[in-house]
C-alpha atoms as one frame of an Amber mdcrd trajectory, in Angstrom:
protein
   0.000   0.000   0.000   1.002   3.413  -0.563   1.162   5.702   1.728   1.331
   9.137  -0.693  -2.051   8.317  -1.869  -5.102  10.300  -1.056  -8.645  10.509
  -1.397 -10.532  13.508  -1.080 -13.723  14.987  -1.035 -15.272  18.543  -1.189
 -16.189  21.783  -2.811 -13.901  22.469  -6.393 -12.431  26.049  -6.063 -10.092
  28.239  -8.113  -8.264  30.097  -5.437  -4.693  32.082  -6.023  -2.762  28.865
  -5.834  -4.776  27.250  -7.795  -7.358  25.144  -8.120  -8.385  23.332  -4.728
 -10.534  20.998  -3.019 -11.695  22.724  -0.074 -13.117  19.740   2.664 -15.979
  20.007   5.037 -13.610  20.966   7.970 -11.839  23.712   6.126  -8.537  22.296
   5.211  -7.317  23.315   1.164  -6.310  20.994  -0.994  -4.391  22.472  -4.141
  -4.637  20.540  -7.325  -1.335  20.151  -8.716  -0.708  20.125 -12.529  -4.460
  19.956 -12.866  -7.338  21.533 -15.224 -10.615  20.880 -14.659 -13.883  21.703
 -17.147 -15.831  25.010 -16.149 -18.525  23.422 -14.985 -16.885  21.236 -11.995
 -15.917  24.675 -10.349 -17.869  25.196  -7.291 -19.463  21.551  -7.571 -18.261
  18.797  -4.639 -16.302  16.489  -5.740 -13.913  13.523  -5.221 -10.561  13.321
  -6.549  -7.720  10.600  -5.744  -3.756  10.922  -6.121  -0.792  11.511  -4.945
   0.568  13.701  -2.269   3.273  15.989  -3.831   3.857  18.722  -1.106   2.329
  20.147   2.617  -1.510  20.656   0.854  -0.677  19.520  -2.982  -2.146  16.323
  -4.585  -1.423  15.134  -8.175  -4.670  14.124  -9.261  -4.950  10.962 -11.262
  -8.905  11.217 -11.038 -11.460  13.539  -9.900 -15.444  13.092 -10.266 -18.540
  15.413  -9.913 -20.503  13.383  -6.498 -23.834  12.752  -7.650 -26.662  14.951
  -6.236
């Protein structure tokens, strides 16, 4: 198992770092390397990768949650 992997869930934000997941309980996640379509931008989502840094994750996957 790796330990650098992540899974995260919350509200898709463009913020001055960057794009970031921020969670229920505040903390920022910033999407590293990562591009996501318009219309995932204030939408909560899920995304899975790799820790790169403090608050970074390379994203191999992200997904809309369903409503």
């Amino acid at each position: 198992m790796n330990t650098n992997r992540k899974r995260i869930s919350g509200r898709l934000e463009q913020l001055p770092r960057g794009y970031a997941i921020v969670t229920d309980t505040g903390d920022h996640w910033v999407l590293d390397d990562f591009e996501p379509d318009n219309d995932q931008i204030g939408e909560e989502v899920t995304a899975e990768g790799q820790i790169v840094g403090l608050d970074r994750l390379q994203v191999d996957w992200l997904g809309v949650l369903a409503e």
